[in-house]
MARRO-875354 format. One record per residue (C-alpha): residue in three letters; x, y, z. Coordinates in steps of 0.5 Angstrom, whole numbers, plus 500, padded with zeros to 3 digits. Layout:
% MARRO-875354
AlaXYZ;...
This chain:
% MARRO-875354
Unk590749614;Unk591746607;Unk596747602;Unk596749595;Unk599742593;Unk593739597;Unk587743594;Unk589743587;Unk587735583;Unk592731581;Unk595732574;Unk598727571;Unk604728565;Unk599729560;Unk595734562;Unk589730564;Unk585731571;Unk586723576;Unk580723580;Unk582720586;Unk577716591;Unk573719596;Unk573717603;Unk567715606;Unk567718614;Unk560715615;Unk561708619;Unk558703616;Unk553702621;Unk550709620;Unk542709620;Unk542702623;Unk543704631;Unk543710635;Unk550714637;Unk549714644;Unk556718644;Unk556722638;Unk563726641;Unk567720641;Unk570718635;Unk570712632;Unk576706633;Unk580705626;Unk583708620;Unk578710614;Unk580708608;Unk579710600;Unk573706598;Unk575705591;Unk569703586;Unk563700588;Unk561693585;Unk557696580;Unk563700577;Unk567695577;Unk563691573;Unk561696569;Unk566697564;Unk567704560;Unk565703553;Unk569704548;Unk571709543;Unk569708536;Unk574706531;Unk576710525;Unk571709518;Unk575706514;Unk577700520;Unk570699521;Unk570698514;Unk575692514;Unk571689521;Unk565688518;Unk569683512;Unk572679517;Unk569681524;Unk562684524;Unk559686530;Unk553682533;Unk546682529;Unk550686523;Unk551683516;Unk557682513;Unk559686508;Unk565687503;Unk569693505;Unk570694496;Unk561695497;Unk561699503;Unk560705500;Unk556702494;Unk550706493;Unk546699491;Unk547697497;Unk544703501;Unk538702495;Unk537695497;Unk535695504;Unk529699502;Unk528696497;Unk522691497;Unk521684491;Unk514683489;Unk507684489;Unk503688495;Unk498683497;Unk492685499;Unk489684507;Unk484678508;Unk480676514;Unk486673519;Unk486667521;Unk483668528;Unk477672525;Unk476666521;Unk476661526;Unk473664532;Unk467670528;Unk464675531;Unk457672532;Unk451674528;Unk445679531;Unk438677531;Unk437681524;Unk443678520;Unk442671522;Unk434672521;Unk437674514;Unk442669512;Unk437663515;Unk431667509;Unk436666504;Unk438659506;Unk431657504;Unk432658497;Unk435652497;Unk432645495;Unk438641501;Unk436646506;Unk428644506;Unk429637505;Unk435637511;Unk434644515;Unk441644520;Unk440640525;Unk434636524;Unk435629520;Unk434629513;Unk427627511;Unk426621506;Unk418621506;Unk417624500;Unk421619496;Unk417614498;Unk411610495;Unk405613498;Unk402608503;Unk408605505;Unk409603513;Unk415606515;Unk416604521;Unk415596520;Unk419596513;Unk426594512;Unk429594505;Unk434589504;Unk436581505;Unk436579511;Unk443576512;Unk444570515;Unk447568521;Unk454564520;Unk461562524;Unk464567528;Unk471571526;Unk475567531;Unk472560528;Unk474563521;Unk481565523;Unk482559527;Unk479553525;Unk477548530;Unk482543526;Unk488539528;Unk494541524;Unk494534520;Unk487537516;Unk490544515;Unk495541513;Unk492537508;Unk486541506;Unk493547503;Unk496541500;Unk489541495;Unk490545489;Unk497545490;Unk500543484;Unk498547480;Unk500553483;Unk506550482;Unk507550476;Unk504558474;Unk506561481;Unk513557482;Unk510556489;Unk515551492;Unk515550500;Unk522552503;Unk528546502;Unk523543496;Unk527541490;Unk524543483;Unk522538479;Unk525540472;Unk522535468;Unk529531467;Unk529524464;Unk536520464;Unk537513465;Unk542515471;Unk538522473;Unk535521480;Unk532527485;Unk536524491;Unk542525488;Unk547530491;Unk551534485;Unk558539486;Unk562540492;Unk560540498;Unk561547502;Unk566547507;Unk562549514;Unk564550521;Unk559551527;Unk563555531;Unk564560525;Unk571559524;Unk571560517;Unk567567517;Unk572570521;Unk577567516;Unk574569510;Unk573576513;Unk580576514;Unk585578509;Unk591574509;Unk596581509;Unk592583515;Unk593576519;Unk601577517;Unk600584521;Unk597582526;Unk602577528;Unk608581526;Unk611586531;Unk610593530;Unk615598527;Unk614604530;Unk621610530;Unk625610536;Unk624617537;Unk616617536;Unk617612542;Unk622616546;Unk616621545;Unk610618547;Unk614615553;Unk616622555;Unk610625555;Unk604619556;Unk603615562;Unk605608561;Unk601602563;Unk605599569;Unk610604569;Unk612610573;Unk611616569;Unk618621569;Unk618626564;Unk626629567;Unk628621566;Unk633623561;Unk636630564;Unk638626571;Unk642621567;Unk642615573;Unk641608573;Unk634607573;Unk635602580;Unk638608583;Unk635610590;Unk635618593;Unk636619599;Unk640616605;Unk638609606;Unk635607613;Unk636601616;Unk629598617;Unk628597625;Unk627589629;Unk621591631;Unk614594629;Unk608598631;Unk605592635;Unk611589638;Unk612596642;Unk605597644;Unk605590647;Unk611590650;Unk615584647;Unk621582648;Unk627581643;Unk627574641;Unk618575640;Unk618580635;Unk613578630;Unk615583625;Unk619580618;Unk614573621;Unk609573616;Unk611568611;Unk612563617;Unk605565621;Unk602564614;Unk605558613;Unk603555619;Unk596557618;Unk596553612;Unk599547615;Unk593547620;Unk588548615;Unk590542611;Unk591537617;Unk584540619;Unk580539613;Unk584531613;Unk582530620;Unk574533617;Unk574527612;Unk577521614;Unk575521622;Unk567520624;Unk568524630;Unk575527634;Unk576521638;Unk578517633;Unk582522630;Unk585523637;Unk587516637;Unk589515629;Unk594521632;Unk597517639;Unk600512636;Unk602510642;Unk596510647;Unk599515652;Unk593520651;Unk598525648;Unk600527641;Unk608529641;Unk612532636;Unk614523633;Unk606522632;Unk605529629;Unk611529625;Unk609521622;Unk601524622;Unk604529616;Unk608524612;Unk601520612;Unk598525609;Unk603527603;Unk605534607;Unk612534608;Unk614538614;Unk621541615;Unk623540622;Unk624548625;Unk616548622;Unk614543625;Unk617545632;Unk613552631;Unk607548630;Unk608544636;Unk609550640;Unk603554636;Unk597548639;Unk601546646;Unk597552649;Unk599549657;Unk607548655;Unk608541657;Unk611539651;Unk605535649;Unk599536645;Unk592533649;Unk585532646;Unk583539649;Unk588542644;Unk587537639;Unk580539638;Unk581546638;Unk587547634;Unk588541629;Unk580541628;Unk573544627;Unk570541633;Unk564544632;Unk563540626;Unk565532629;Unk562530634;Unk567529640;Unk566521641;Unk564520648;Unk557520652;Unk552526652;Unk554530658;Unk547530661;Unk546523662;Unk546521669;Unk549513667;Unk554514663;Unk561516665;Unk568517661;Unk573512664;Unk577513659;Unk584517661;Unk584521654;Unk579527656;Unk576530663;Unk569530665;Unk570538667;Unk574539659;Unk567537657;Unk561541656;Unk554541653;Unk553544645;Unk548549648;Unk544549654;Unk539545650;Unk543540646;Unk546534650;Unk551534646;Unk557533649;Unk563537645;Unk571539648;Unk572546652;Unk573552648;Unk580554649;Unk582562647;Unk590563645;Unk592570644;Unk599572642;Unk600577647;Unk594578654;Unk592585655;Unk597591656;Unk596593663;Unk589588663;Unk586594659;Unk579594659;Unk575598654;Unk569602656;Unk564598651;Unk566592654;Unk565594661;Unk559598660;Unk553594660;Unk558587661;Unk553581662;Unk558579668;Unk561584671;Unk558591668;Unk557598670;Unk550599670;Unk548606666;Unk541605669;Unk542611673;Unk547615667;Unk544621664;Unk541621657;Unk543626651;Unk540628645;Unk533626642;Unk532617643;Unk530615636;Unk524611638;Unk519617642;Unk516612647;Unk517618651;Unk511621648;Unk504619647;Unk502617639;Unk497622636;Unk490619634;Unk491622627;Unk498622625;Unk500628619;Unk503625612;Unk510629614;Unk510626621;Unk516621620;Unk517619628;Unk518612631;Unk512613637;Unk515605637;Unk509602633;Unk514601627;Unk518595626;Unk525594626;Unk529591621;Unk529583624;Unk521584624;Unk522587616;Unk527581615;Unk523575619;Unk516577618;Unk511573623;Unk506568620;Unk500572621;Unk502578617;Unk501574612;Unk493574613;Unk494582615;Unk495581622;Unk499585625;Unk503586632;Unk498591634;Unk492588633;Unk495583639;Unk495588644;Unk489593642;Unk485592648;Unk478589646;Unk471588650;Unk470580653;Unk466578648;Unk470579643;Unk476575646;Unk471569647;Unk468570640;Unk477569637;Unk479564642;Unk472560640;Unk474560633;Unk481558634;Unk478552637;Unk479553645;Unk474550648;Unk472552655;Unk466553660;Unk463561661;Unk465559668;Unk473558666;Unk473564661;Unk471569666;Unk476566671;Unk482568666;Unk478574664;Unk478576671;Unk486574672;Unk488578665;Unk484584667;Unk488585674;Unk495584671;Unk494592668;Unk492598671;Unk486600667;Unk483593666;Unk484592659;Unk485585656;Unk488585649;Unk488577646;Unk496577647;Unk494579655;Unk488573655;Unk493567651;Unk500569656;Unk495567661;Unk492562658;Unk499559656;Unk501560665;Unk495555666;Unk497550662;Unk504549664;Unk502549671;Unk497544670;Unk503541665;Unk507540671;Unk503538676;
């Protein structure tokens, strides 16, 4: 049961009914799924919907404003598409005449334009017609419309019109391009525009550029050559322009200071950034020094980041030890580039060092070293240099660390024999044979063992999983892991025979960027990789490998033939096929 208060609508104060927002009982799925359970009601509380989307942006139109501000609204704020009128003429009868009054003369309508330039055609009767009265004239029987105009009648009778031409005969002369360029050396083009010059001299004023004019002036102490007046000041680089465009009270400005009030200074500095200047509009309210700091200053902690990870003890922190670590880089850069270009290989280098021949390098030689090469060294460095090469702890520097701290070893030679020679053999108590090792596995450069210093080994010979995964030595094979995702290369699926223009998938006949940025040496004749490993008939490999200048007998090439056709299981053989086995065959004789 409902209350009088609750069927009645809200009034408000001023009498006017409020209209309240209806509640939507329906659910906001109905019509879209079947109620399998009608009786239950549905979960939740309903809510006033309120205005829809459209209501919203809908706004209600506003009332009109009285005459007589609708008269001063059109003075200063008219109304879109409305003229502007002042509100002394609103009510001006002339006005009202005005807008249907209409200034000049009533032309009469004419054919339009597109009358004009498209007609409408013509019957059969009219054109008949018109072509009837054109016969009346003279022009249209001598030159009717569409013929050409017939010259017959005016001429003598007799006359063989097909055979006769009227005129003279134009003879034949040099060409434009001769005309305009002359076959002449640019000594007679010269000379021939000096003919008659003189003349023109005189009644056109023609003088070439940089020619004095010859006034006729005959003094005893007169002569052309001679140069009159003060020479013009000239400057090359044009100093004296920009002088002469610079005023001298702009000079004097721009060497003085700038006067600018103090308070349009104070001003600009408060409100605009600064260059090189922290902007701080509320520095004038807080009143303190401008080195002042806030907040509790923490005392900065012995060690860092890194120190913790690695475990170091307290006398090996490295924080704080930048400086001295790049000092000491320096230091070893320097005596590195010195050795570089003083020394033909690091055994002289080496012995330039031991001054005394023990085969070792102490702290006196490095110390007398540094002096030698203008690099003063203070002594506390030159221990932490010491401690930084001698990567055994012996107290001494060997040749093996000499090379690899103090030099570019890979730059000089090491100064003994070649490691693969058999005969030759380092008796000399400097280096090991073991502490030499080939350059590469095919030099027979022999260069001193790589020696790796770290500042700290592995926590806990921690590996990563990059560096054990698919190791070289030692590695976790992933042959039998499971793959994810979609390979970039589809060499799982065939390659279609007629690929689509929107099919951008690798089938691996693509080349990759080392192919793109070294190209081979025939795809510069427009053979490509593929056209390698097409399998061919055999007369056309023995047509290819003929024209490339490989001689042998039927006999022979049907033996390689034989051999490559069995190395696939389909029996293909492509050129690359036949020339790894030819390739084979020739090593094998090579060897034997």
């Amino acid at each position: 049961m409902t209350t009088e208060a609750e069927t009645k609508p809200a009034v408000s104060q001023s009498g006017d009914q409020l209209k309240l927002p209806n509640i939507v009982t329906q659910s906001i799925y109905a019509g879209k799924y079947r109620d399998r359970n009608p009786d239950i009601s549905a979960a939740g509380k309903l809510t006033a919907t309120g205005d829809s989307a459209y209501q919203c942006l809908t706004p209600p139109a506003r009332p009109l404003s009285p005459e007589s501000v609708r008269r001063f609204r059109a003075t200063l704020r008219p109304d879109a598409g409305k003229p502007s009128v002042f509100y002394g003429k609103a009510y001006d009868p002339h006005l009202r005449w005005a807008a249907d009054m209409t200034h000049g003369l009533v032309a009469q309508p004419s054919i339009a334009a597109g009358k004009l330039l498209n007609p409408q055609p013509l019957t059969l009767f009219k054109y008949k017609l018109n072509q009837k009265k054109e016969q009346l004239y003279a022009s249209h029987r001598r030159g009717p419309l569409g013929k050409s105009h017939d010259q017959k009648p005016g001429f003598p009778e007799g006359l063989d019109v097909d055979n006769v031409t009227f005129g003279i005969l134009t003879e034949r002369d040099i060409g434009a391009g001769i005309l305009i360029n002359p076959n002449k050396s640019p000594l007679q083009v010269e000379e021939e525009s000096e003919v008659g010059r003189d003349l023109y001299r005189k009644s056109h004023r023609d003088y070439l550029v940089g020619e004095s004019k010859d006034r006729k002036y005959a003094p005893p102490n007169y002569g052309k050559m001679k140069l009159y007046g003060v020479p013009t000041p000239h400057d090359n680089t044009g100093g004296l322009t920009k002088k002469s465009l610079k005023w001298l009270h702009e000079l004097q400005s721009e060497k003085a200071a700038k006067i600018v009030s103090k308070r349009v200074d104070d001003f600009r500095e408060r409100t605009e950034p600064q260059l090189g200047q922290v902007h701080d509009p509320i520095k004038d309210t807080l009143r303190v020094p401008p080195d002042h700091t806030f907040g509790i200053l923490v005392k900065p902690d012995t060690y860092g980041a890194g120190d913790l990870m690695h475990g170091r003890v307290p006398g090996e922190y490295l924080r704080g030890k930048d400086r001295q670590r790049g000092v000491l880089a320096a230091i070893r850069q320097h005596l590195k580039k010195a050795n570089y270009h003083s020394f033909e290989n690091l055994l002289h280098a080496f012995k330039f060092y031991d001054k005394d021949g023990t085969g070792k390098i102490d702290i006196n030689n490095l110390h007398e070293v540094c002096a030698q090469f203008n690099l003063p060294v203070e002594p506390e460095l030159l221990v932490q240099l010491m401690d930084c090469c001698d990567a055994n702890k012996d107290g001494f520097i060997d040749y093996v660390e000499f090379a690899n701290f103090l030099n570019w070893k890979d730059k000089l030679p090491s100064g003994f024999p070649d490691k693969k020679d058999e005969t030759a053999h380092t008796s000399n108590a400097v280096v090991e044979d073991k502490d030499l090792v080939p350059k590469s596995p095919q030099s027979r450069a022999s260069t001193p063992r790589r020696l790796q210093k770290q500042i700290d080994d592995a926590i806990t010979q921690q590996k990563t999983s990059s560096s054990v995964i698919s190791a070289v030595v030692g590695g976790l094979s992933t042959k039998d892991y499971r793959s994810y995702g979609v390979p970039t290369i589809r060499s799982d699926i065939p390659v279609p025979r007629i690929r689509r223009i929107d099919d951008t998938k690798n089938y691996g006949d693509e080349s990759d960027a080392y192919g793109l940025l070294n190209p081979s040496i025939y795809s510069v004749q427009g053979v490509h990789e593929k056209d390698f490993l097409l399998p061919r008939p055999k007369e056309e490999i023995k047509e290819i490998f003929t024209n490339i200048g490989v001689k042998m007998t039927l006999d022979t090439f049907d033996d390689l033939w034989k051999m490559a056709s069995q190395r696939h299981p389909k029996g293909h053989v492509s050129v690359e096929s036949f020339r790894g086995v030819l390739d084979e065959i020739q090593a094998a004789q090579l060897q034997s």
